[in-house]
Structure formats: structure tokens, C-alpha cells
GUKOL-758668 format. One record per residue (C-alpha): residue in one letter; x, y, z. Coordinates in steps of 0.2 Angstrom, whole numbers, plus 5000, padded with zeros to 4 digits. Example, Ala and Ser with C-alpha at 12.3 -4.5 7.8 and 13.67 -1.06 7.14 Angstrom:
a|5062|4978|5039
s|5068|4995|5036
***
This chain:
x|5205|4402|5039
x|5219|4401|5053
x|5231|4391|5041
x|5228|4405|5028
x|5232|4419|5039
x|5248|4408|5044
x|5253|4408|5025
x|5250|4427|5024
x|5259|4430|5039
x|5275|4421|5036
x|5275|4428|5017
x|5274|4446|5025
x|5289|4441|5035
x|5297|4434|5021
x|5295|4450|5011
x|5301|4461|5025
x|5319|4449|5029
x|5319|4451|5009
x|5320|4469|5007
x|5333|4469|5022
x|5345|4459|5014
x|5358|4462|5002
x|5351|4454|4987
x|5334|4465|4987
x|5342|4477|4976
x|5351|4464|4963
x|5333|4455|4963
x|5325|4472|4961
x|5337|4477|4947
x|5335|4461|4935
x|5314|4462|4939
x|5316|4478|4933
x|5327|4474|4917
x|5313|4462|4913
x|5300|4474|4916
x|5310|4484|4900
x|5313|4470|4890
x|5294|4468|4892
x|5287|4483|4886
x|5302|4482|4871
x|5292|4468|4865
x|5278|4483|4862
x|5289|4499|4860
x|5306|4497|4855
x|5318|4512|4859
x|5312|4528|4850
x|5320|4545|4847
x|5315|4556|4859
x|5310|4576|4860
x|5324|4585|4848
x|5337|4568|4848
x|5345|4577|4832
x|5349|4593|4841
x|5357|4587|4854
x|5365|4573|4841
x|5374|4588|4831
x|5379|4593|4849
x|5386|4576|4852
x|5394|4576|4832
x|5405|4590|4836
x|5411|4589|4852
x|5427|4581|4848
x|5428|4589|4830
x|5443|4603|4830
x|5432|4615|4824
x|5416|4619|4830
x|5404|4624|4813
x|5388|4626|4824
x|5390|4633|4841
x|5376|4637|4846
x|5372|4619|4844
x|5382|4616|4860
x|5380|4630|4869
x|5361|4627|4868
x|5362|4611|4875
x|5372|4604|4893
x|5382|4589|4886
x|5374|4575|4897
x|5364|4570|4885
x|5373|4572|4868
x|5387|4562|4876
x|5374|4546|4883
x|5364|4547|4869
x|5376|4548|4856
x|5389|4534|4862
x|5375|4523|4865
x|5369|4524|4849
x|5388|4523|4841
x|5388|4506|4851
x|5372|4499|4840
x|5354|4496|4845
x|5356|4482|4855
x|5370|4491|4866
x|5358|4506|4866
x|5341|4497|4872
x|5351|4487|4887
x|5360|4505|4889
x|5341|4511|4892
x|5335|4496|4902
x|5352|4498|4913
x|5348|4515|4917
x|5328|4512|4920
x|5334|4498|4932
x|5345|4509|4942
x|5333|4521|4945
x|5322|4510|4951
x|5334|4504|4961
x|5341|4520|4970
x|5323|4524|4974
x|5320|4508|4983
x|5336|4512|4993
x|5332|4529|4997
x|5313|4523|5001
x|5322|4508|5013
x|5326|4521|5025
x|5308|4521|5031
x|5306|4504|5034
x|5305|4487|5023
x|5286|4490|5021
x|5289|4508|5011
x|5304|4502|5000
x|5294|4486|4993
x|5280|4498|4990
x|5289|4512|4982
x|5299|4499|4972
x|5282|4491|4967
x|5273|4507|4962
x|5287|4512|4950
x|5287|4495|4943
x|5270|4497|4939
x|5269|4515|4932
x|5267|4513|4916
x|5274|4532|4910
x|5291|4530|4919
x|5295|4514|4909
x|5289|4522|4893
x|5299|4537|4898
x|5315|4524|4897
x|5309|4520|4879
x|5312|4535|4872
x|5330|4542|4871
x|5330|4559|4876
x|5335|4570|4889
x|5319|4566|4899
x|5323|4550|4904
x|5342|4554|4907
x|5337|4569|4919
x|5324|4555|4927
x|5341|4544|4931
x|5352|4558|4935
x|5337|4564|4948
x|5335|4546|4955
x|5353|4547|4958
x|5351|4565|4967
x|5339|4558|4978
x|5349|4545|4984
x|5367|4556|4986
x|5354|4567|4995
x|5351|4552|5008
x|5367|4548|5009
x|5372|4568|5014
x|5358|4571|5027
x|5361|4552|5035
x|5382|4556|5035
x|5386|4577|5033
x|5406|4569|5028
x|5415|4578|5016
x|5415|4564|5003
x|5397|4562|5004
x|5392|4582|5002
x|5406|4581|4988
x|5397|4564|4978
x|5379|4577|4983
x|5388|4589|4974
x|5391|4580|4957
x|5376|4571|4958
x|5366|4588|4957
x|5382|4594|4943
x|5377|4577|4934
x|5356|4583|4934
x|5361|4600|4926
x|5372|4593|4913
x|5357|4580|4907
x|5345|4597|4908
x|5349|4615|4911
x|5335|4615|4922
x|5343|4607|4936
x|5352|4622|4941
x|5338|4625|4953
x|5343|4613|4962
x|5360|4620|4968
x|5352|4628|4983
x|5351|4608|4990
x|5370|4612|4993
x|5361|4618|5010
x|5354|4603|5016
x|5372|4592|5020
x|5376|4611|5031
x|5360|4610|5041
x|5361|4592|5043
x|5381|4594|5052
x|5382|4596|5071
x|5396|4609|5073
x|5403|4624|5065
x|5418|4617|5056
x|5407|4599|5050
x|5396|4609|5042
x|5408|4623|5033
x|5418|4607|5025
x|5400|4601|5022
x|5397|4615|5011
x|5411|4617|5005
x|5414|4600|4999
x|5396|4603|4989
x|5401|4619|4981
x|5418|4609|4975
x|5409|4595|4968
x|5395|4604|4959
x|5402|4621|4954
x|5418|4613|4946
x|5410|4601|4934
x|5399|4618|4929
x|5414|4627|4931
x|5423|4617|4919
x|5410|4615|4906
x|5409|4634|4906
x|5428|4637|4902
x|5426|4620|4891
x|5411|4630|4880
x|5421|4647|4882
x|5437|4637|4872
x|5427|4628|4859
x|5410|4642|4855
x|5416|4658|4861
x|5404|4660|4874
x|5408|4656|4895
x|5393|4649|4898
x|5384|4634|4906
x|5373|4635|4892
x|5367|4650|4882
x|5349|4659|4880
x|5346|4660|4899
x|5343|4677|4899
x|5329|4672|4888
x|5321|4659|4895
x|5306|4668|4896
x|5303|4672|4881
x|5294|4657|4874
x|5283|4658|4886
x|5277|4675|4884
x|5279|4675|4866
x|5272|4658|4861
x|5259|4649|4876
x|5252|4666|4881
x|5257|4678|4867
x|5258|4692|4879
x|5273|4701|4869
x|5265|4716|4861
x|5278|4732|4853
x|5265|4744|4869
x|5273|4735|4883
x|5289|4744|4885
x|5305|4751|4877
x|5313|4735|4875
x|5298|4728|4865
x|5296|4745|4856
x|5313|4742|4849
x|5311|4722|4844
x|5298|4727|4836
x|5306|4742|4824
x|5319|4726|4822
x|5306|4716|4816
x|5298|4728|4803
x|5315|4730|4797
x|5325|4712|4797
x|5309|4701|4796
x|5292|4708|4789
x|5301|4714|4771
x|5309|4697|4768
x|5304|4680|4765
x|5293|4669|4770
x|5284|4682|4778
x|5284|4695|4763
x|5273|4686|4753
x|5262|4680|4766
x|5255|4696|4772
x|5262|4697|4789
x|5262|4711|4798
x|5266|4716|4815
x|5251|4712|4824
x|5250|4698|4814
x|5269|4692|4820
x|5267|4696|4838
x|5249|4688|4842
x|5253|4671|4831
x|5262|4663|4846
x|5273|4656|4832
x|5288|4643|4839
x|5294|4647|4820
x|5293|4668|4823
x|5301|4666|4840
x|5317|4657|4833
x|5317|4668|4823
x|5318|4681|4836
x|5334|4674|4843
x|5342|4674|4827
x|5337|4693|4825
x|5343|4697|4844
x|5360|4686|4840
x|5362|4699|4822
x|5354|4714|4832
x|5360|4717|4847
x|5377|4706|4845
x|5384|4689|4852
x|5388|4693|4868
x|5371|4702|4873
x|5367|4682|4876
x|5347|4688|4874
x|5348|4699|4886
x|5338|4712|4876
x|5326|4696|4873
x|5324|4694|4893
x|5320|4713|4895
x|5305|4710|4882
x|5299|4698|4893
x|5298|4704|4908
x|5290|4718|4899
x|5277|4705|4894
x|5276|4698|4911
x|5273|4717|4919
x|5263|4722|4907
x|5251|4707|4908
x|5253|4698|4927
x|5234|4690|4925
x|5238|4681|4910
x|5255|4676|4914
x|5253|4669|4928
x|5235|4660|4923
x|5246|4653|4912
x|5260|4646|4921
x|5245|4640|4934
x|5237|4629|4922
x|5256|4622|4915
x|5260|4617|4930
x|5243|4607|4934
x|5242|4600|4920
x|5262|4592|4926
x|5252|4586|4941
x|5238|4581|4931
x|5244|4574|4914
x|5251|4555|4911
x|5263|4550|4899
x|5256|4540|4883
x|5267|4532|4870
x|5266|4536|4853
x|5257|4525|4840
x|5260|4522|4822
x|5252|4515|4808
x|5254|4497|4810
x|5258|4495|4788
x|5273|4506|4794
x|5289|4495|4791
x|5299|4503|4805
x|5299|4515|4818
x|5298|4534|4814
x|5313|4535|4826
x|5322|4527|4814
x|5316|4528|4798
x|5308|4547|4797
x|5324|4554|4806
x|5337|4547|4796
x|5326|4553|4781
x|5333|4572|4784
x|5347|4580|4791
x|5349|4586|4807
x|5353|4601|4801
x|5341|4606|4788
x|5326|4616|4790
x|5309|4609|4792
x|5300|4608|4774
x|5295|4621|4763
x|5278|4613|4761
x|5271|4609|4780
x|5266|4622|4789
x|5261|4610|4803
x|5248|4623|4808
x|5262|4640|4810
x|5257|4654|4799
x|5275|4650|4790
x|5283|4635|4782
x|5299|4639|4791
x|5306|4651|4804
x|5317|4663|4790
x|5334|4658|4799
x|5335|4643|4811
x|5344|4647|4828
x|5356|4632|4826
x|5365|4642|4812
x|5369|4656|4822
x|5386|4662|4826
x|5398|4676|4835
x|5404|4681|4818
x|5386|4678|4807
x|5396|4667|4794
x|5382|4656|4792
x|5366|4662|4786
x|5350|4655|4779
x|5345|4664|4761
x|5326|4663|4754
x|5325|4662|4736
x|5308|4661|4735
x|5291|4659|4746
x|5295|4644|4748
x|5313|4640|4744
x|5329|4641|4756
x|5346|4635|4761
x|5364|4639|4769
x|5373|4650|4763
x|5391|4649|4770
x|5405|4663|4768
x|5419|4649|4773
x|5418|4632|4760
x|5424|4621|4776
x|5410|4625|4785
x|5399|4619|4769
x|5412|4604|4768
x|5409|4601|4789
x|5390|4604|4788
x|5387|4591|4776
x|5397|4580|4785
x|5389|4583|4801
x|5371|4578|4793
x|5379|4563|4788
x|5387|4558|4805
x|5371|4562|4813
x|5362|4552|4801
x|5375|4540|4803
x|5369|4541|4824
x|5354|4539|4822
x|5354|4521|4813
x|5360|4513|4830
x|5342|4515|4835
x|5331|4499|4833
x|5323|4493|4818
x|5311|4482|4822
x|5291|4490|4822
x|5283|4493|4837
x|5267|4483|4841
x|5253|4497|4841
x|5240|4485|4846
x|5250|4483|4863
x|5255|4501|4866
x|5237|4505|4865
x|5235|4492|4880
x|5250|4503|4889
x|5241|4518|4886
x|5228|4512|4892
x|5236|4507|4909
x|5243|4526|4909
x|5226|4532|4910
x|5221|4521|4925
x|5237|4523|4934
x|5235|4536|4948
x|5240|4555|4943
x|5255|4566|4950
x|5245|4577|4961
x|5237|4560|4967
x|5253|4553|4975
x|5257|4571|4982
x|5243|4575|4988
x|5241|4557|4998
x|5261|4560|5004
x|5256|4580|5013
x|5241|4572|5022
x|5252|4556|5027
x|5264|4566|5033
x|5252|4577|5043
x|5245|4563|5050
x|5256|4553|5057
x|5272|4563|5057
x|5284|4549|5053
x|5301|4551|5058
x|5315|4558|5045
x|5301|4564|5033
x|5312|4579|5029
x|5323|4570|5016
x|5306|4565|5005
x|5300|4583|5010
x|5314|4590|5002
x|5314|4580|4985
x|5295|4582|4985
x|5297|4600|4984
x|5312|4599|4974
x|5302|4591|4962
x|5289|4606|4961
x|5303|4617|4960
x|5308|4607|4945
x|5290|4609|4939
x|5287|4627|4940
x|5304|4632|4936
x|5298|4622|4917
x|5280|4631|4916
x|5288|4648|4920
x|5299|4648|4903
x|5287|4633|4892
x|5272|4624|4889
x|5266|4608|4899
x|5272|4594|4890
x|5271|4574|4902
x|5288|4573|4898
x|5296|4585|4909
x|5283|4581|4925
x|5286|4560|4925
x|5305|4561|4929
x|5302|4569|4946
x|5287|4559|4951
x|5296|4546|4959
x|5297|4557|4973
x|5279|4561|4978
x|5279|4541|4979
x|5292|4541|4990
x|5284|4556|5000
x|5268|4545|5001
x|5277|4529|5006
x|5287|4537|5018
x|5272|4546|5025
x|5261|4530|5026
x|5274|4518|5031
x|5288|4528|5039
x|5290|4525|5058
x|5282|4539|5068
x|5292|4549|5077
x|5289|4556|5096
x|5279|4571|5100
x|5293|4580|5107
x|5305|4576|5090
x|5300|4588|5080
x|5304|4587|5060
x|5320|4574|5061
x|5332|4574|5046
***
């Protein structure tokens, strides 16, 4: 008994000297490389949520002329530019891109966490190993699991700030937090953190270069990308539809839109009855306005955008849109907000499982299924996929300042680009095949379905979101560790993160697991942080 609390003693200490030292974070690095190689042998790297959008982004970013804009100016280009260079190098360049990234993150979280003591970082490091959702996050190329590094990174600049307010630090804050909002427009919430590096300086003048040092390494990077957008679409934008960002909320998850609930929505819908209802594919389908504005159609509300961009002009950037849905939100407050309450539990609530597909399949869908159809081209005729239409009538990627693209019906069924310019049908083309071209450097070996299952088994058992946060809130009331505010912060920004995405979309695990990382850390920190005195009060 004695010898064997001996052993367990002197491997504690041996764990603790470990995560002091300087090789914990190369050793944590290469454990978690193989932690990706081993889930690789079950999931090789798959296209993620709406890869060929931001492909077509990436495709035309260095072209001279831009035949899609609203291609770019729908998305930051964080992700068009990893994504697609990754893929340019090949699928082994893009699956040890991946793991790379995956092993970083881990890492910077085990850096932040080691602020709290040895105890805290092995602990956090070992729980993300061991979460099964933020592996499989890293398995799928996508913006998720770009904005999951880029947050990881945040959190750790963050550190860095608070522990030294310098200029250089608050200026590295500043692109960190530039760098979440070019991998998802989302991150713009997190602009108000500029704050945290000017509380954190003693003095007047430290903390007016503190925040000033912030605003230049943030707002320039946007800044740029705005004039950058402004040269190359016509629009000086970070990224376009905010004014919007409601709408698919209101329109789709809670199909609050009605024509009664205001003068905007009074005159989208006269739009409607003349653009839409007397046309295809809604003409010989029967649609009529109630039927369009209770369907809670992702098809009808592209449509929408497209009708705002020909309506209402180029440069009202949805504004129109917005007013309809903060009608919708006025007009129905119970339902609105019942809704973004039950999005943004189910974020806490839901894990992330891997897809799974029919083991005759003799290669990924990722691969295969993607390059089978241009990025460009509308969904087919023929699957309705549960919408009341086969297609939305014009797809919101075509749409442009001067309406030179346009999608024409020939039939219930039947449609295609028609272009006033022949370059821009010369470029199209050639887009879909440089996209196609993309998308071969993902892997073409099949994934093992057998062993997914197994992984989504583990996501099942794992513990929830709401689990570690919850855990992290009574830690910290508990024992009030010292410097908790740091994990407070990016606990909270992490909700932030969460509502800001259930006020504007449905719940999907995706957009909840890349910010988990920091309840984890809140409950580390909280169970193994050391305490602070009484008379310290909340210590940065």
C-alpha cells in the first residue's frame, strides 16, 4: 500500500515538473498529431458545411475579374484562402494542414490553461484530447474548425494582453480577434474584448496605447478587406447581407414573417406577388402568398435576397430585408425569442457526430459527390429535399450590382444562366471547373463507418456544453481562484458567440463545439486555479 502511494506520488510530481517544462507543449503537440492521425484511420478529411461556396470565393480572388460577387462579399476570406490553398497542395498536404491546426489549438489552450497551475493545464489538455466532437470538428474542412483555431488563438493573445497591457501584445490581441472574424463574420462580436487590454493597464497613457494598439491591429485588417471588397465587388463592406441577418431566422426557424406585420413586410410581399408567385417554379406549383410566407423555405428565402438585390437596388445591402424582420420580431416577441431560447440550448446541449455513409460507397461523398456538380449550379430539378420547390427561382450567388446574371425557367422543372456578357459564361464555366478542380485535393480513400459509429458513440457519452459551464460557475463561486477573470471573459465570450448565431440561424453542433474549449477551461481553472485572498477581489 505504502510503496504504491510512493509510485503515485512521485508520478504526480512527475506530471506536474512535465507540464512546467519547455517540452510540454511540443509533447502535447505531436500526442495531439497522433490523436488526428488516429481518428484519419476512421474519417478521412471531409468537405465541410458549404466548402464549394466559399471554394468559388477562394477561385476568384486572384482572377481580374470578379464574375460572382456576391460570392465574396458573402463570405470573409479566412476560409476560402486556408481551405483552398490546402486543397491546391493535395490531400496529404491538406489532412497534415488539418492535423497541424487541430494540434495547435490544443496546444494554445493548454498554454492559456497553465496559468492556473500544472494541475489545470494537464487537465484541460486532457479533456480536449479526449472530446470526441473537437477532433471531428478538425475532420471536416470548413469554416467551423478554422474559427475553432482562430478562437484558440484569441484566447491565448487574450492571456498574453491581460498578463502584459504592452502595445505589441494589445496589437497581436488585436489581429487575433481580425483573424476570428475573417474565418466567420460572427466574430465581429468580439471586437468589444479591445476593452479588456485598457482595463488591465495601470495608468492613463498605458492604457490609451493599449487601446489604441487593439483598434490598429483589428480594424485595419477589417478595414482593408473592406476597401479590398469595395475595389474588386463594388460593395465597402466587411461582408454583405448584415443588414439581413435576421431574416432567416424569422423567415425560416420561426416563420414569423407575415405581409400584416408592418409596412416593410406589406411591400415585400406586393414584390413577391409580382416578381415570384407568376413565375416558375412557383406558378405551376400553386403557391400562393400564405403558402410562400408560412413554408419557412431556405429555397423562398434566397429567393428573397435576390428579389431585395433587383427591388430595392444594390446598395440597399438588405436593408429593406432587415426592417422585415424586425417587423417579424416586434410583431411576434413570444415566438422569436422561444425560438432563439431553444437554439441556443440546444448549442449547450447538442454534441457533434460524424457523418456516416454506406460502407459499398467507394469514396467519400466529400470527394466523390461534390466534384459530381459544379459549384455554381443550382440544386436539382428533381429533389425537393423536403422545400415546397425544387430550386430557389434565382440562387443569391448570381447576384450582381448591374443584374447581368440571371437564372431563366423554361419549364416547371428546367433552368439555367443566362448571361448578358459571353465572358462571364466563358469565366463561369471555368470557375466550376477550378472548383471541381479544388475539390479533388481532398482525400480519396473511404471512411470506415464501422469506426465512426464507435466515435459517435463516444460523443454521446462525452459530457455536454452546458455540463462544463455549468461545473466552471460553481467552481468559480466556490473557491474564487485567483485570475479567474481571463476564463470568465472567454467563457462569456463564447455565449456571446452562441447567441449572436441562434439570433440570426438555427442550432446546428457545428457552430457551439469551436468555443467549448473555453467552458473547459473556466471549469479547470475554477477547480484547480489557486485561490485567491478574501480581500483580492476578482484579479485579472
Amino acid at each position: 500500500m505504502v510503496t504504491r502511494r510512493g509510485t503515485v506520488v512521485r508520478a504526480g510530481r512527475a506530471l506536474v515538473r512535465f507540464a512546467e517544462g519547455r517540452v510540454a507543449e511540443p509533447v502535447l503537440f505531436v500526442v495531439a498529431l497522433g490523436v488526428y492521425a488516429i481518428v484519419s484511420i476512421a474519417l478521412p478529411l471531409q468537405a465541410g458545411r458549404d466548402l464549394p461556396r466559399y471554394l468559388l470565393s477562394y477561385a476568384q480572388l486572384f482572377e481580374a475579374h470578379v464574375t460572382y460577387p456576391q460570392a465574396i462579399l458573402s463570405r470573409t476570406p479566412g476560409t476560402p484562402l486556408v481551405a483552398g490553398v490546402l486543397l491546391d497542395l493535395g490531400p496529404v498536404v491538406s489532412e497534415v494542414g488539418m492535423a497541424v491546426l487541430y494540434a495547435l489549438s490544443i496546444v494554445a489552450w493548454f498554454s492559456v490553461a497553465r496559468r492556473f497551475g500544472p494541475v489545470a493545464a494537464l487537465t484541460t489538455a486532457g479533456v480536449l484530447l479526449v472530446y470526441p466532437g473537437y477532433v471531428l470538428l478538425f475532420h471536416e474542412l470548413a469554416s467551423d474548425a478554422l474559427f475553432a483555431a482562430a478562437f484558440a488563438l484569441v484566447a491565448l493573445l487574450l492571456t498574453r494582453a491581460v498578463e502584459r497591457p504592452t502595445a505589441v501584445r494589445a496589437a497581436a490581441f488585436g489581429l487575433g480577434v481580425a483573424a476570428l472574424v475573417y474565418a466567420r463574420p460572427v466574430g465581429q462580436v468580439l471586437v468589444l474584448l479591445g476593452l479588456a487590454p485598457l482595463l488591465a493597464a495601470r495608468g492613463p497613457r498605458p492604457r490609451v496605447t493599449a487601446a489604441a494598439a487593439f483598434a490598429v491591429g483589428a480594424l485595419v485588417p477589417l478595414a482593408a478587406l473592406a476597401v479590398h471588397n469595395s475595389v474588386r465587388a463594388d460593395d465597402f463592406t466587411v461582408v454583405r447581407g448584415g443588414s439581413a441577418s435576421l431574416l432567416f431566422r424569422t423567415f425560416v426557424a420561426d416563420r414569423i414573417v407575415e405581409p400584416g406585420n408592418g409596412e416593410a413586410s406589406e411591400d415585400l410581399a406586393r414584390a413577391v406577388s409580382r416578381e415570384l408567385l407568376p413565375n416558375e417554379p412557383y406558378k405551376s406549383r400553386g403557391i400562393d402568398l400564405d403558402t410562400f410566407f408560412s413554408s419557412g423555405s431556405s429555397r423562398m428565402h434566397d429567393d428573397l435576397t435576390v428579389l431585395a438585390d433587383r427591388t430595392w437596388g444594390w446598395d440597399d445591402d438588405y436593408r429593406h430585408l432587415g426592417r422585415v424582420a424586425r417587423e417579424a420580431i416586434l410583431a411576434h416577441p413570444v415566438t422569436y425569442a422561444r425560438g432563439v431560447s431553444h437554439d441556443l440550448w440546444r448549442l449547450l446541449l447538442w454534441p457533434l457526430y460524424a457523418p456516416v455513409v454506406d460502407a459499398r460507397a467507394s469514396a467519400p461523398a466529400s470527394a466523390r459527390q461534390l466534384q459530381a456538380r459544379a459549384a455554381s449550379a443550382p440544386p436539382p430539378a428533381t429533389s425537393y429535399d423536403g422545400e415546397p420547390i425544387p430550386s430557389s427561382r434565382e440562387s443569391p450567388a448570381i447576384s450582381t450590382p448591374d443584374g447581368r446574371i440571371r437564372e431563366v425557367w423554361t419549364s416547371p422543372n428546367d433552368h439555367g444562366l443566362v448571361f448578358r456578357d459571353p465572358a462571364d459564361r466563358v469565366q463561369s464555366e471555368a470557375l466550376d471547373r477550378r472548383v471541381n478542380e479544388i475539390l479533388a485535393g481532398l482525400p480519396d480513400r473511404p471512411q470506415r463507418p464501422a469506426l465512426v459509429e464507435r466515435l459517435d458513440d463516444l460523443s454521446r457519452l462525452y459530457p455536454r456544453p452546458f455540463m462544463w459551464l455549468l461545473l466552471g460557475l460553481v467552481a468559480v463561486l466556490w473557491r474564487r481562484p485567483r485570475r479567474i477573470a481571463v476564463p470568465l471573459v472567454l467563457a462569456g465570450s463564447a455565449l456571446a458567440i452562441m447567441l449572436s448565431t441562434s439570433l440570426a440561424v438555427y442550432a446546428v453542433a457545428e457552430y457551439s463545439v469551436p468555443v467549448v474549449p473555453a467552458f473547459v477551461l473556466l471549469a479547470t481553472a475554477g477547480l484547480f486555479g489557486p485561490r485567491a485572498n478574501p480581500d483580492d477581489g476578482l484579479e485579472v
